[in-house]
C-alpha positions as CSV (number, residue, x, y, z in Angstrom):
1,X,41.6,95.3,172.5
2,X,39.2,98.2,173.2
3,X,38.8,100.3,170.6
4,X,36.2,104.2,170.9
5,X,33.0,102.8,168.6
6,X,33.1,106.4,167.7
7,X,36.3,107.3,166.8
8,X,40.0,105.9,166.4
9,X,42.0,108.1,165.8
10,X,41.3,111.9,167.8
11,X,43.9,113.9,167.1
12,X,42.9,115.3,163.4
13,X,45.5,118.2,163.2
14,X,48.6,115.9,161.8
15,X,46.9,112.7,161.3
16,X,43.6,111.4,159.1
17,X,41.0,110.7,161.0
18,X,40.0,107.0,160.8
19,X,36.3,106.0,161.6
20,X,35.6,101.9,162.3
21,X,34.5,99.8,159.0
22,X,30.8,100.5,158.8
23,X,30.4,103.5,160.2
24,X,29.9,106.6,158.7
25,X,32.5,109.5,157.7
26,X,30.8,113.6,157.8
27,X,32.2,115.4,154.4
28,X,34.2,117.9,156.6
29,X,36.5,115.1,158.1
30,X,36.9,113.0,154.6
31,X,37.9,116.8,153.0
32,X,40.2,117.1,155.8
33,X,41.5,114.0,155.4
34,X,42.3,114.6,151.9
35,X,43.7,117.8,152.0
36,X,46.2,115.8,155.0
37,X,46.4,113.2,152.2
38,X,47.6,115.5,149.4
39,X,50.5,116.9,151.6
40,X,52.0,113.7,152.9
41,X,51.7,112.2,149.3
42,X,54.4,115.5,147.8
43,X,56.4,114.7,151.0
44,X,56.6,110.9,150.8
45,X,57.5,111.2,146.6
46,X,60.6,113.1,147.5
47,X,61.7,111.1,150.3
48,X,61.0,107.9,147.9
49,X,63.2,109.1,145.6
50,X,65.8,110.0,147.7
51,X,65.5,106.6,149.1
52,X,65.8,104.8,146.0
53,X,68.3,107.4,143.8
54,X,70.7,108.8,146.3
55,X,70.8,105.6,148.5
56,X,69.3,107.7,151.4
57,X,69.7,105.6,154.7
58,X,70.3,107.9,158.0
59,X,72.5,105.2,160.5
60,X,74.1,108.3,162.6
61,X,73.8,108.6,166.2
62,X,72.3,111.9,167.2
63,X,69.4,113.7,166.3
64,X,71.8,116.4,164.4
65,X,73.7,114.2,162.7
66,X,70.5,113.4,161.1
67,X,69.3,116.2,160.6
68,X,72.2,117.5,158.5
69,X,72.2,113.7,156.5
70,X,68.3,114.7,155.4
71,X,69.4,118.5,154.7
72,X,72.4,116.8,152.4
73,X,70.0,114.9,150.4
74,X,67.5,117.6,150.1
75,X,69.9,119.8,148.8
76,X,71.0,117.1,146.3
77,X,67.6,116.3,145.4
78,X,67.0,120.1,144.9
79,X,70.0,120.6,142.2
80,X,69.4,117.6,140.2
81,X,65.8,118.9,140.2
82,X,66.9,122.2,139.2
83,X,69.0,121.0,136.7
84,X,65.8,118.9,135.4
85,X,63.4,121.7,135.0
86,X,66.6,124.0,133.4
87,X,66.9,121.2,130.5
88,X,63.4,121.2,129.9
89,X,63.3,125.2,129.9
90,X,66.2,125.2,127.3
91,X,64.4,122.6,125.1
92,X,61.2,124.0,124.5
């Protein structure tokens, strides 16, 4: 398998950039790749959870039938995490 000696991974806009073991990173890639980090890390949490709670599993044909599974459970997720933050508003 033939792999760039410079560079894996190209295409920096969605996905971190990977450089080979040994090699060097520059600071503006590693802060890019954090910042890329940061987002998938609040977008993977919520799918997680609605993995684990709501027994999230998208078996539909179609890419709308999917769609409008995921917009289910996102506005389930939403409510029980509106009704978290109301509860601790109340308390305090």
């Amino acid at each position: 398998m033939d792999r760039n000696p410079r560079l894996i991974i190209t295409d920096t806009r969605d996905i971190a950039a990977q450089y080979p073991d040994g090699q060097w990173m520059p600071q503006q890639t590693s802060r890019a790749n954090g910042r890329k980090s940061a987002v998938r890390s609040k977008v993977e949490h919520v799918f997680a959870q609605q993995k684990t709670r709501m027994g999230l599993m998208i078996r539909t044909i179609g890419l709308a039938r999917a769609r409008a599974a995921i917009t289910l459970a996102n506005i389930a997720c939403n409510m029980t995490r509106l009704r978290w933050l109301q509860s601790r508003t109340l308390s305090a």
